[in-house]
N, C-alpha and C positions, 0 to 999 in steps of 0.2 A: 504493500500500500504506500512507500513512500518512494517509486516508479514515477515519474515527471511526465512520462507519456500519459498518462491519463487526463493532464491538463495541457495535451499539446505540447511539449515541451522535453523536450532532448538532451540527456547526459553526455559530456563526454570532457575527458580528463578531467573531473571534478572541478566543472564550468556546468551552467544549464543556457542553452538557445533557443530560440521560438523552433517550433516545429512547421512541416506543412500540413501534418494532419489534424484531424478534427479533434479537441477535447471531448471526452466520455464523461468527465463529472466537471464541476463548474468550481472556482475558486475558492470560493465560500467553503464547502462541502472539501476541500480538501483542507485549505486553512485548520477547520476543523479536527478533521481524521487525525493530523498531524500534532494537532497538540494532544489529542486523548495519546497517539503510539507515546512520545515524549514524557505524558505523564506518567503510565503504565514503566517504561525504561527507568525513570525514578523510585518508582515500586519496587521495582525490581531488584533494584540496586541497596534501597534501603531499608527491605524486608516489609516492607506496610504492605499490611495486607495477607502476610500470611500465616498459616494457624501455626505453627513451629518454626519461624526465621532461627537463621542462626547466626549469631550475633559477630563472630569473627569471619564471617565467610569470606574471601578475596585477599582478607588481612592477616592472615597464619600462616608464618613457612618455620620450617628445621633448619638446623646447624646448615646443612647443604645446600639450603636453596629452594628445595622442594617447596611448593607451596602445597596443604595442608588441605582438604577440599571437603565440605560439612557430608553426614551419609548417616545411615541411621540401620538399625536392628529392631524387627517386631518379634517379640518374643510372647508367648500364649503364658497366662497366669489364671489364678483360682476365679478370679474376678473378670478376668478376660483378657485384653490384649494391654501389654504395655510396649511403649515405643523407646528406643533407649538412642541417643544424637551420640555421635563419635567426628571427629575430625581426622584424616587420614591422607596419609602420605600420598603424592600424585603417584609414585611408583607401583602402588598398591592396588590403585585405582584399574590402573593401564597394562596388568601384569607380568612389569619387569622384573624381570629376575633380581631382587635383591635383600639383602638382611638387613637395611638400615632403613626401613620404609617403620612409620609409627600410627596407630592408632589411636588416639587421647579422648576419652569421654569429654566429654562437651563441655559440660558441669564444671570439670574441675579446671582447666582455662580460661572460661568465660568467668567464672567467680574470681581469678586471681588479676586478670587481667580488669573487671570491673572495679575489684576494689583499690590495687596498686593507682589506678587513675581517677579515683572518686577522691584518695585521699590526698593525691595535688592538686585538683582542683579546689577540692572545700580547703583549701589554704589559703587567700587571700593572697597573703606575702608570696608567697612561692610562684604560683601565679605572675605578680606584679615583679618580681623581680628577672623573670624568666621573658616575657611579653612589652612591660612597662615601658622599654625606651622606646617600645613603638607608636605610643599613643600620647599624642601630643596636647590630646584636647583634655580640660581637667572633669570637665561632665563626662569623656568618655572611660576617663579612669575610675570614677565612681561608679558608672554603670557598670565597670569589668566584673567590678567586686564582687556587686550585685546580680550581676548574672552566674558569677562562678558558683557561686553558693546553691541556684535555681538548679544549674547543671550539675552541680554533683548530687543535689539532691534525686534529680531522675536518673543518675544511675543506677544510685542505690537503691531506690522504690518504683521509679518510674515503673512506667508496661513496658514490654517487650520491645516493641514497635519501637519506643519512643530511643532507649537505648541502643539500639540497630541504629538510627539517624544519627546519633552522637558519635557513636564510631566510628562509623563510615564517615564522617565530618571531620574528626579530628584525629583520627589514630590514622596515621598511614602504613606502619608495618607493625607486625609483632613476629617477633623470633623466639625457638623455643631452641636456646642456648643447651650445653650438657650440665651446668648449673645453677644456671639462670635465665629470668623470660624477658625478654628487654624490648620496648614498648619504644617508635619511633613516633614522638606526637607531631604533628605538622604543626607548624607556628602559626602559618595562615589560616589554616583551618581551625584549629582554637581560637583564635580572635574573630574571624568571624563567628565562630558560635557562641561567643561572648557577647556577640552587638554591636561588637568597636568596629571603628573603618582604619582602614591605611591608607597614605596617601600612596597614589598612583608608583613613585619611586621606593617607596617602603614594600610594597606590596613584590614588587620586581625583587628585590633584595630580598626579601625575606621567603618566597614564595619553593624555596629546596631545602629551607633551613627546619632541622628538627628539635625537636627536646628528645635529650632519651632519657628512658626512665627505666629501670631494673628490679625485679624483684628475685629472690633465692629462691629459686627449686629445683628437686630435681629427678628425671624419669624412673622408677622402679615398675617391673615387668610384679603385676600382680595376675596371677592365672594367666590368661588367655589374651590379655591386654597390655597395656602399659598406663599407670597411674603415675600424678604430680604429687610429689609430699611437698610442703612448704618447709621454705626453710627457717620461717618464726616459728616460735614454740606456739604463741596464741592460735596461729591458722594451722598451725602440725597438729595439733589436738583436736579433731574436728571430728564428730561421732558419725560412724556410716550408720546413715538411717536404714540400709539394708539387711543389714546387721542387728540393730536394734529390734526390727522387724521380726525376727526371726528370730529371736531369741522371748520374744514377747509371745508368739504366738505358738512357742512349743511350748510354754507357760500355762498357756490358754488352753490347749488342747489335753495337755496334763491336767490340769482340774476339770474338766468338762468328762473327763472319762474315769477319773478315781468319783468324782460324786454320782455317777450314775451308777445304779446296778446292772442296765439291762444294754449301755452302751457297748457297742465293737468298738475294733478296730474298723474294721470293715464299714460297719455305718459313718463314724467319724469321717472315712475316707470319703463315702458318699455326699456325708454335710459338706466338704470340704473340696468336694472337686476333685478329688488327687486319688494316686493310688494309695493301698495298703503299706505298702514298701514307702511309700516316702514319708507317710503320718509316721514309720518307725523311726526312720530318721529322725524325723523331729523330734521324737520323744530326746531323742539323747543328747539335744542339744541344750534340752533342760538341766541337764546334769554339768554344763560346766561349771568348774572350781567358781568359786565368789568374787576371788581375785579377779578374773579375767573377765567377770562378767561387768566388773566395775570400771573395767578398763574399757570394754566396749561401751559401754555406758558416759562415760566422758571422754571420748576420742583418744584414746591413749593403747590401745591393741597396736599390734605390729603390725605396718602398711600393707604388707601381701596376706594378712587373714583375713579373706572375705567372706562372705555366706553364704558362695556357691562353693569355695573350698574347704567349707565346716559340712554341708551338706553329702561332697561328693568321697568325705572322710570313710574307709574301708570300717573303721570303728574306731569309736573314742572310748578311752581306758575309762571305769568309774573310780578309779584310784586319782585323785589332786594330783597326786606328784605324778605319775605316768601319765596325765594328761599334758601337764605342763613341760613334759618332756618331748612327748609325740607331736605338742605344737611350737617347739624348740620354743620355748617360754624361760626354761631352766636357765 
């Protein structure tokens, strides 16, 4: 639809000419068309509009170069279907032969990456010391402030949507270093998200210049994947609600079936959507030590314990110490 021939009118080396034949739609009507494709290519670009954007998409590469491309897993649950967002190596995509291709749950870069850059912006100073000499006007310094505050607030709570348009505004790359995630902010695209203007030669000068910003972390292969630990203790300690999950609900199923007389296994299974064999499972995940339950319980478990690797456990010892061994806890 955006064919020149349709208004009479002829391409060539990215020049347009009158034509000699007849237009098929009439200016108006394509004036039109043209702005809806245009607005739609905005959409596109900055996720509005869709039920699952993914917030780093175009913006994520590795150590290598590779850049990183959003992709997802439907996986069947008791309740139904659950969707799981992964970011993934273009190698992986494309199936090149190679061992350095990464998979990263979504979650865990998109959280690290929103919050490393929530917390320069809701800075004021940092901000103003980083941007400030470009902005010459003293109203537009006080609106910086002003806005920065607005802006970091819709990181952190904003919708979805709204934080897709923010990144893609102002984060021009993000690299997932071997110990660190290092965030290229665009200068111009942060001040304009800010409200402020550049003068025409400010804006020329400034318009390749970045801020970088770095946060510690770094890749561990947990099961079947690769997981981000942080390298703060605060955001290191972060509880897998998967985990929790499942440690709650083998709870749940342990009283549900010691209170009743006439309960099965087999029916529980039935209530439960699942087979027989996996309600066993879960029984035994009631039985871990207290210790470790407290650990998963305030994020503090060891990064590769997850709850498909408690699950697909051959057997957990009911002895403390032989568990804490078996799950190299010792």
């Amino acid at each position: 639809m955006r064919n020149h021939l349709y208004i009479g009118e002829i391409s060539h080396n990215g020049k347009v000419f009158p034509g000699q034949h007849t237009a098929i739609i009439d200016q108006d009507l394509w004036d039109h068309v043209q702005t809806i494709l245009n607005s739609n290519q905005v959409r596109t670009r900055t996720g509005v509009g869709c039920k699952n954007p993914s917030l780093l998409a175009g913006l994520l590469y590795d150590s290598e170069g590779q850049r990183l491309t959003p992709s997802h897993a439907v996986k069947k649950t008791s309740s139904g279907t659950k969707r799981y967002r992964y970011y993934v190596s273009r190698s992986l995509t494309t199936g090149t032969p190679t061992n350095k291709g990464l998979r990263i749950p979504a979650s865990d870069i998109e959280t690290i990456v929103l919050n490393r850059l929530h917390r320069f912006i809701s800075s004021p100073a940092l901000v103003h010391d980083e941007i400030g000499h470009l902005v010459n006007d003293a109203h537009d310094l006080k609106d910086l402030s002003l806005n920065a505050i607005g802006i970091s607030n819709k990181l952190k709570q904003g919708r979805t949507e709204e934080r897709r348009v923010i990144l893609s505004q102002v984060l021009k790359r993000t690299t997932l270093q071997e110990n660190e995630i290092e965030l290229q902010v665009s200068i111009t695209g942060l001040v304009n998200a800010l409200g402020c203007k550049l003068e025409s030669c400010q804006e020329e000068d400034s318009k390749d210049e970045t801020i970088r910003l770095t946060e510690k972390a770094s890749l561990k292969r947990c099961g079947m994947e690769m997981r981000l630990i942080f390298g703060e203790a605060s955001d290191e300690e972060r509880p897998d609600l998967a985990l929790i999950k499942l440690i709650s609900r083998s709870h749940r199923l342990i009283e549900q079936i010691t209170q009743s007389e006439n309960l099965s296994i087999s029916d529980l299974a039935r209530q439960e959507k699942v087979t027989p064999s996996y309600i066993s499972r879960l029984f035994r995940i009631a039985t871990l030590t207290p210790s470790l339950t407290e650990k998963i319980l305030n994020g503090q478990h060891p990064p590769d314990l997850t709850a498909a690797k408690l699950m697909r456990l051959p057997e957990l010892p009911l002895s403390w110490k032989e568990q804490e061994t078996s799950l190299n806890l010792s």
